[in-house]
C-alpha positions in Angstrom: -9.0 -8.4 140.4 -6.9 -10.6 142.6 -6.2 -12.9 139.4 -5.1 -10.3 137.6 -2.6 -8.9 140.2 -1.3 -12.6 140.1 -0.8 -12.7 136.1 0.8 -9.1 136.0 3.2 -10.2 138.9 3.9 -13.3 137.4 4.3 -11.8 134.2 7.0 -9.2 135.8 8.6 -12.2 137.4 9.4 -13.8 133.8 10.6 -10.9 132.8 13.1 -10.2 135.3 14.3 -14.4 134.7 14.7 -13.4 131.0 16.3 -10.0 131.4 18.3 -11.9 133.9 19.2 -14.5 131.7 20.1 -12.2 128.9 22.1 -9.6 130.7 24.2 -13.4 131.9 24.6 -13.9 127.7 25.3 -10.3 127.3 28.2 -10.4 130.0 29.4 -13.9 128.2 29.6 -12.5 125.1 31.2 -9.2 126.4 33.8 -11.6 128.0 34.4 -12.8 124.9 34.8 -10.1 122.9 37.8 -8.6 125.6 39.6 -11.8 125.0 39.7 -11.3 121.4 40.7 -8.1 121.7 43.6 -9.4 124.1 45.0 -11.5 121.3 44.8 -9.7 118.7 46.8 -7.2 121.5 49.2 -10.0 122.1 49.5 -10.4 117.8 50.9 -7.1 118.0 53.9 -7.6 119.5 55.6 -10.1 117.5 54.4 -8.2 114.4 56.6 -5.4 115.3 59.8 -7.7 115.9 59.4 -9.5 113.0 58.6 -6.4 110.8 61.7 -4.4 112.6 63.8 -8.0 111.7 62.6 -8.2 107.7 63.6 -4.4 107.6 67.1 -5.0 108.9 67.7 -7.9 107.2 66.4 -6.2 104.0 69.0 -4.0 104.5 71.9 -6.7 104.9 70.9 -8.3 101.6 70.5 -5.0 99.9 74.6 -4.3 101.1 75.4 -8.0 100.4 74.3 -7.7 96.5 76.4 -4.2 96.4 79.6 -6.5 97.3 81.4 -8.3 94.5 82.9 -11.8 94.9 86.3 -10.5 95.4 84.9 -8.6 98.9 85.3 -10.5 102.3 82.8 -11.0 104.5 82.8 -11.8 108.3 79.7 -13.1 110.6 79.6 -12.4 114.1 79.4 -15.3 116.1 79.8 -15.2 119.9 82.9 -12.2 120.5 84.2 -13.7 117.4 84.7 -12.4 113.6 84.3 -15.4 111.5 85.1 -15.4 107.5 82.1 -16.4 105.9 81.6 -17.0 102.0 79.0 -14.2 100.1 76.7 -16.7 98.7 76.6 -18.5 102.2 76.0 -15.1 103.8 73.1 -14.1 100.9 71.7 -17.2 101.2 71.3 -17.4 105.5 69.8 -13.7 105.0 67.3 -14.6 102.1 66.2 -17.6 104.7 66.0 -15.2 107.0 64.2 -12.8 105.3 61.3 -15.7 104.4 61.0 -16.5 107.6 60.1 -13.4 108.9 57.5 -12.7 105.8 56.1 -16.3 106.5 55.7 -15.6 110.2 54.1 -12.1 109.5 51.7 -13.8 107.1 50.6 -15.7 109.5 50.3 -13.1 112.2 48.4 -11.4 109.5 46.2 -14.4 109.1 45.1 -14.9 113.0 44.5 -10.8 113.1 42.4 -11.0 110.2 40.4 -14.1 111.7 40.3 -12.3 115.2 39.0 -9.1 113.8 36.3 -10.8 111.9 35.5 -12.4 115.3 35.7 -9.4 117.3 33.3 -7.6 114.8 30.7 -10.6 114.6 30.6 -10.7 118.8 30.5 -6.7 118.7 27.5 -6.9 116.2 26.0 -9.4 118.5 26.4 -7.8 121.8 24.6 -4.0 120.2 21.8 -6.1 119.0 21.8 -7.7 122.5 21.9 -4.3 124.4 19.1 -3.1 121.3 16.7 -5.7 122.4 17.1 -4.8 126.2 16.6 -1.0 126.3 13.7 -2.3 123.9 12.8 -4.2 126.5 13.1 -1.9 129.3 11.5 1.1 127.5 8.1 -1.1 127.3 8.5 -1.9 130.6 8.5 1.6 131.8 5.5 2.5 129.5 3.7 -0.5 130.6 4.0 1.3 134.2 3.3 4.4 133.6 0.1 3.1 131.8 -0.7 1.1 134.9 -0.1 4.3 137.2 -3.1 6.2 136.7 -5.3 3.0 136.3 -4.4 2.0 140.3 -3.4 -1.3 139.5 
């Protein structure tokens, strides 16, 4: 009787090291997963500017093309109008304009790669918290099987 008081108390003792040890993994991967989530957060930001940029500078282009080579156009630089040649003025807002759709494209990129992250750690983490309320369900039935015995 003694022996088997040991076994089921050393039994219960790895148990508790390997819960232990996975709810440690679980809060590791948790971890993880909110500092995925912070950078695809942080990818959001930029996104906007850049998007907000291409839209505006979609619109100069569009009002550029309208004007005919005849029509004078002036850039802002500093609290000064300077005179400024339409192709060279087309040609600085195109650049501009693929710059911002190379920089979202690559925002676009990292989220995409993030996301996939964030859903492969998510999957892992349920799976995870599946295996211990598993766990811990057996554990109660193996006590209240134990109950009525008295040992």
């Amino acid at each position: 009787l003694t022996q088997l008081r040991e076994k089921k108390k050393t039994a219960i003792m790895v148990d508790r090291a390997e819960a232990l040890k996975m709810q440690s993994i679980l809060q590791e991967e948790v971890k993880k997963l909110q500092e995925v989530q912070k950078k695809i957060q942080k990818l959001s930001a930029p996104r906007g500017a850049y998007l907000t940029q291409l839209t505006e500078n979609e619109a100069v282009l569009a009002e550029l093309k309208l004007l005919s080579e005849d029509d004078k156009v002036y850039k802002l630089m500093g609290p000064v109008l300077v005179l400024q040649e339409l192709e060279t003025s087309k040609s600085q807002v195109q650049n501009r304009i693929s710059f911002f759709k190379k920089n979202l494209k690559a925002i676009e990129t990292q989220t995409t790669d993030l996301t996939k992250k964030q859903v492969e750690i998510r999957q892992k983490v349920q799976g995870m918290q599946q295996v211990m309320i598993t766990a811990q369900r057996q554990a109660i039935d193996q006590k209240l099987k134990q109950k009525p015995g008295g040992v």
